[in-house]
Backbone bond lengths (Angstrom), bond angles and torsions (degrees), N, CA, C in turn:
res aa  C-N    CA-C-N  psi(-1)  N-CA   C-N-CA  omega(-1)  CA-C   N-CA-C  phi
1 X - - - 1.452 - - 1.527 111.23 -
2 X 1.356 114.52 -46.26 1.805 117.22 170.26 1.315 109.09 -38.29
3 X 1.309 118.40 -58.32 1.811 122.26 -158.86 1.794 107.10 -85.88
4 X 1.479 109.95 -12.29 1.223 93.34 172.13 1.794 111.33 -94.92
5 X 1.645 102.87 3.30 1.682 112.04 -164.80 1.282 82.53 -88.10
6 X 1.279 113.59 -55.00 1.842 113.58 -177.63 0.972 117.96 -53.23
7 X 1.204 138.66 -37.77 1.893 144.05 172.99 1.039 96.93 -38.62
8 X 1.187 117.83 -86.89 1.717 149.07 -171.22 1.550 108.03 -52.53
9 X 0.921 120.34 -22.74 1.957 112.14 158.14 1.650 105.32 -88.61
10 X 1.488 94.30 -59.79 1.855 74.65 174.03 1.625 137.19 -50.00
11 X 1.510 91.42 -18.62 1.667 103.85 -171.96 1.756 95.41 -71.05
12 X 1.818 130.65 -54.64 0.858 145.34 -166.51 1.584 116.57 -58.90
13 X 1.615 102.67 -21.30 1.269 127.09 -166.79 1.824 103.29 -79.46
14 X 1.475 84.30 -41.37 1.824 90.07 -166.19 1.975 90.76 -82.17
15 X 1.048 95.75 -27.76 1.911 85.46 -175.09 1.418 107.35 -55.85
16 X 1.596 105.92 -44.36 1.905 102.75 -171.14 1.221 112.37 -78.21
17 X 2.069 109.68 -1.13 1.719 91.32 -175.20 1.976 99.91 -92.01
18 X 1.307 88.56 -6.86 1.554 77.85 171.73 1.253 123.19 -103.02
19 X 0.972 110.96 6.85 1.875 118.85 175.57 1.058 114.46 -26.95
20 X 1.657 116.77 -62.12 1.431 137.64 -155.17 2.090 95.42 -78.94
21 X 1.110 127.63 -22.91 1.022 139.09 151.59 1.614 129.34 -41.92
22 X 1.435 101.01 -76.03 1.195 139.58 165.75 2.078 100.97 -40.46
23 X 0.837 101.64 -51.14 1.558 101.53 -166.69 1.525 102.23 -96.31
24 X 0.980 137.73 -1.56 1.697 131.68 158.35 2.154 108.35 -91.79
25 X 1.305 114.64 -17.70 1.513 132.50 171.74 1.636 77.29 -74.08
26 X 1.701 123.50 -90.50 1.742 113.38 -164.89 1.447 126.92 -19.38
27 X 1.677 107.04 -58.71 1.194 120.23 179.30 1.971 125.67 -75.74
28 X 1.599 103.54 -12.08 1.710 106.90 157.95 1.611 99.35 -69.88
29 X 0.956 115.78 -65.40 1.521 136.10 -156.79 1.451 112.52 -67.24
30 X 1.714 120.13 -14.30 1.147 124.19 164.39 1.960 111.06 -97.17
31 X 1.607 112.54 -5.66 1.465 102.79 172.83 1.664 99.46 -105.28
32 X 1.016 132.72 -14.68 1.606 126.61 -178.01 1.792 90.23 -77.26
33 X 1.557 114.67 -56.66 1.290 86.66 -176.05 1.919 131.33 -102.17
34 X 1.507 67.81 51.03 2.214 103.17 -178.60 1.621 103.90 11.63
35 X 1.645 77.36 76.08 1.843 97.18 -176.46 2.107 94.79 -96.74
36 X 1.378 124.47 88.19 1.395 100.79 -172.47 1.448 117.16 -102.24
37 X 1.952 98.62 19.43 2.067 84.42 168.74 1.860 71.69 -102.79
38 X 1.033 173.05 -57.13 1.440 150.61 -131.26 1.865 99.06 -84.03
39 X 1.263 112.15 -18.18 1.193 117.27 -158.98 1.706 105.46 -57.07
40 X 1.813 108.08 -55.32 1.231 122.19 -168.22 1.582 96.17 -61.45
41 X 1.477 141.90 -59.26 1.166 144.80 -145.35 2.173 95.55 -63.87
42 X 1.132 118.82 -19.72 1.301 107.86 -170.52 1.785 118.67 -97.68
43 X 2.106 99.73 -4.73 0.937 102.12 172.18 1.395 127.66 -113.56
44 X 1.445 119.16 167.63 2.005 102.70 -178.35 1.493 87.97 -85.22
45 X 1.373 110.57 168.75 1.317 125.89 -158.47 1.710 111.43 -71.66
46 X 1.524 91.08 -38.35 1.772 99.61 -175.99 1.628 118.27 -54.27
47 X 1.500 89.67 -25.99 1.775 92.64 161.55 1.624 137.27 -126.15
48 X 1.359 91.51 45.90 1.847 104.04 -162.47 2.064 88.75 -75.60
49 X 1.578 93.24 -48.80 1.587 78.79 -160.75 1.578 98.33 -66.17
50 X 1.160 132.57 -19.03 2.134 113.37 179.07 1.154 97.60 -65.30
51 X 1.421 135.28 -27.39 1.573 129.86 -144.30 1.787 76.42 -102.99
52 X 0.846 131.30 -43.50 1.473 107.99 -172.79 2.251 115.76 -77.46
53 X 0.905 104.00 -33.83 1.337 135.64 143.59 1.996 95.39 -17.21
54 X 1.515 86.53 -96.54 1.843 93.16 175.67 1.750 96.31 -48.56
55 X 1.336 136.31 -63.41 1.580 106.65 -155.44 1.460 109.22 -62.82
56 X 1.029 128.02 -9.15 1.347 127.40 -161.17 1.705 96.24 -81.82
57 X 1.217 114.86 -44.87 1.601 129.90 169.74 1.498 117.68 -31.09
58 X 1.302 95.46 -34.86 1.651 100.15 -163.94 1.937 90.26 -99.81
59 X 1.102 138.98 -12.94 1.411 139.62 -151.54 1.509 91.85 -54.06
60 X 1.647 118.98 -56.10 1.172 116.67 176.20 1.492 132.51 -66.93
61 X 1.119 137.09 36.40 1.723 133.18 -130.95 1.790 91.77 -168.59
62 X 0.954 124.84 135.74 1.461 138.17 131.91 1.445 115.34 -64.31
63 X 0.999 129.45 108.21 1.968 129.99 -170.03 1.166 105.12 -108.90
64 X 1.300 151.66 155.94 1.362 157.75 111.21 1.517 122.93 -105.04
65 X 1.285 107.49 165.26 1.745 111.89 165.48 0.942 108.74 -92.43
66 X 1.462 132.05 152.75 1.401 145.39 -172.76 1.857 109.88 -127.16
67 X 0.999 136.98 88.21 1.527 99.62 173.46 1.384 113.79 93.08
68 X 1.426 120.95 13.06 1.389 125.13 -160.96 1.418 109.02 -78.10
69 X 1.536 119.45 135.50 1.359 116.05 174.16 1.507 112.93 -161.56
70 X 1.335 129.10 121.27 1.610 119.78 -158.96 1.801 97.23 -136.65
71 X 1.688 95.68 141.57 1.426 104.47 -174.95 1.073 118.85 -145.10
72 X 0.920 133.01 138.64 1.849 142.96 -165.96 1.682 101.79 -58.63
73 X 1.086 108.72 115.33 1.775 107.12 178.25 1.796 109.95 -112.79
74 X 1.286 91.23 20.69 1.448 86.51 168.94 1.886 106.87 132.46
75 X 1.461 124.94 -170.30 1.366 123.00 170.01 1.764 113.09 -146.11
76 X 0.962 98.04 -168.90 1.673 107.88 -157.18 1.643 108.13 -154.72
77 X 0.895 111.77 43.51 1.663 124.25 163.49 1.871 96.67 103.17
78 X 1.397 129.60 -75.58 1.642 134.87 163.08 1.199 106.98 -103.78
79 X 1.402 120.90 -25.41 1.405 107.49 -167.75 1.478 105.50 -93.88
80 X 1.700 120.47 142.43 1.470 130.75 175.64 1.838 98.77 -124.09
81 X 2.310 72.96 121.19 1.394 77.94 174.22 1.558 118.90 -80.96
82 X 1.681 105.22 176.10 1.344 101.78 -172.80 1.655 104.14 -133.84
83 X 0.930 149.32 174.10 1.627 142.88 -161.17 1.974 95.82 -169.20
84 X 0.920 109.55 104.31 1.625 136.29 141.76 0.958 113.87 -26.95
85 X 1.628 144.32 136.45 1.626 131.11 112.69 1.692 92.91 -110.72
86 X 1.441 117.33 174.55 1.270 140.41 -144.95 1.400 122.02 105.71
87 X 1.205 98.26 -155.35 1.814 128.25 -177.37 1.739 109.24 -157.68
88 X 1.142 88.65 142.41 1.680 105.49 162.55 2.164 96.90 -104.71
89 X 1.194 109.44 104.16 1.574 93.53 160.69 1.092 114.80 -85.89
90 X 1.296 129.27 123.53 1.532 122.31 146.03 1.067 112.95 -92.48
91 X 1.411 101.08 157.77 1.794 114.20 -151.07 2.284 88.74 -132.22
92 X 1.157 124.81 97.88 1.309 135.76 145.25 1.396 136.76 -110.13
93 X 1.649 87.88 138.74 1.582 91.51 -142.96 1.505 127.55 14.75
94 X 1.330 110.01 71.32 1.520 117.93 143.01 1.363 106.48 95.56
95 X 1.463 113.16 -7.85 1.581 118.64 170.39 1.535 118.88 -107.69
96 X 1.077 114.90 125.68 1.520 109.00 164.38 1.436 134.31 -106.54
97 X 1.781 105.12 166.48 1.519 107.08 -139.57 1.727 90.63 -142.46
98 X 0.910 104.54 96.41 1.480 122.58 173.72 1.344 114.85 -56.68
99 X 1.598 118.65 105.58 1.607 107.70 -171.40 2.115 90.99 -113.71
100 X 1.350 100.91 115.94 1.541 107.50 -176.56 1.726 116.31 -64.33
101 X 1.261 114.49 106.54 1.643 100.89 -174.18 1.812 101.41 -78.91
102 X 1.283 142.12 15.36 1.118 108.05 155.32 1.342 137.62 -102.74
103 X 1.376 109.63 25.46 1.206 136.33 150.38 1.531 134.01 -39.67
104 X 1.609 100.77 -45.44 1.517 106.87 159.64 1.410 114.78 -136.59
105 X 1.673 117.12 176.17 1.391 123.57 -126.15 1.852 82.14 -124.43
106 X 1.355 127.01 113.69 1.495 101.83 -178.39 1.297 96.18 -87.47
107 X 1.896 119.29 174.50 1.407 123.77 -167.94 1.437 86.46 -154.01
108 X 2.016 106.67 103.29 0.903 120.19 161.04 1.734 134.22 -106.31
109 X 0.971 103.70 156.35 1.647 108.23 -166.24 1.595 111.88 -129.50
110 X 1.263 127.79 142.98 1.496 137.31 173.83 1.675 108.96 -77.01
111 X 1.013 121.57 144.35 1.329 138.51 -168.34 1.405 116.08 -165.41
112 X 1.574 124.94 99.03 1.157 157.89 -165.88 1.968 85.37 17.69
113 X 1.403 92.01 98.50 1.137 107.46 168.93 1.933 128.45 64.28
114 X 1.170 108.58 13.52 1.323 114.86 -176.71 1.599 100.90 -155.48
115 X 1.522 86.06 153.16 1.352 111.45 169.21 1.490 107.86 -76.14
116 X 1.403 121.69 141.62 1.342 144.04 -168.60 1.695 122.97 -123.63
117 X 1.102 128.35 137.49 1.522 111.53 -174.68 1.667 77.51 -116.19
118 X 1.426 120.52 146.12 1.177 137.73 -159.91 1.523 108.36 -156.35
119 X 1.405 130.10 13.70 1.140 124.22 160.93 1.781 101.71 143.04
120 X 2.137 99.11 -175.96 1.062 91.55 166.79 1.444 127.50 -146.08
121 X 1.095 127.97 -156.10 1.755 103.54 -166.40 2.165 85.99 -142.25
């Protein structure tokens, strides 16, 4: 009973260390598929209107993820940054355009109980 109690906290352990992970993947994956009532719920407020700003970008575009994979590269007093590799393709008229997400650094923050995407670096 110990080693299966220990599994199962450690398992719970690794879920919350990727949260902050986990919730910058929600918020790619909610502007490629230009989701804009899920859009606001994944961001803190101080940056809802840039984040809507970016979905609006894609309005014209067929988007997908390519290769997506995001990992905590460290923190900054509350905020933990997060770092991308992949692609967003957008696809106009019939060509696609590889936009590299590890280019920028996302900077997420907790907010009564959730992970928050709050900007970028």
């Amino acid at each position: 009973f110990i080693i299966i109690a220990a599994l199962a906290l450690a398992a719970c352990g690794a879920s919350d260390a990727d949260a902050p992970a986990k919730a910058v993947e929600s918020y790619l994956t909610a502007l490629v598929e230009k989701d804009g009532d899920r859009l606001p719920t994944l961001v803190c407020g101080d940056w809802e209107a840039d984040a809507l700003i970016e979905l609006d970008s894609f309005q014209a575009v067929t988007a997908r993820l390519d290769n997506l994979a995001c990992s905590q590269t460290g923190t900054d007093g509350e905020t933990t940054l997060i770092l991308c590799t992949g692609n967003i393709i957008a696809t106009y008229n019939g060509e696609d355009q590889a936009l590299d997400l590890s280019g920028r650094t996302f900077q997420v923050t907790q907010e009564n109980g959730e992970w928050l995407v709050c900007g970028t670096r």
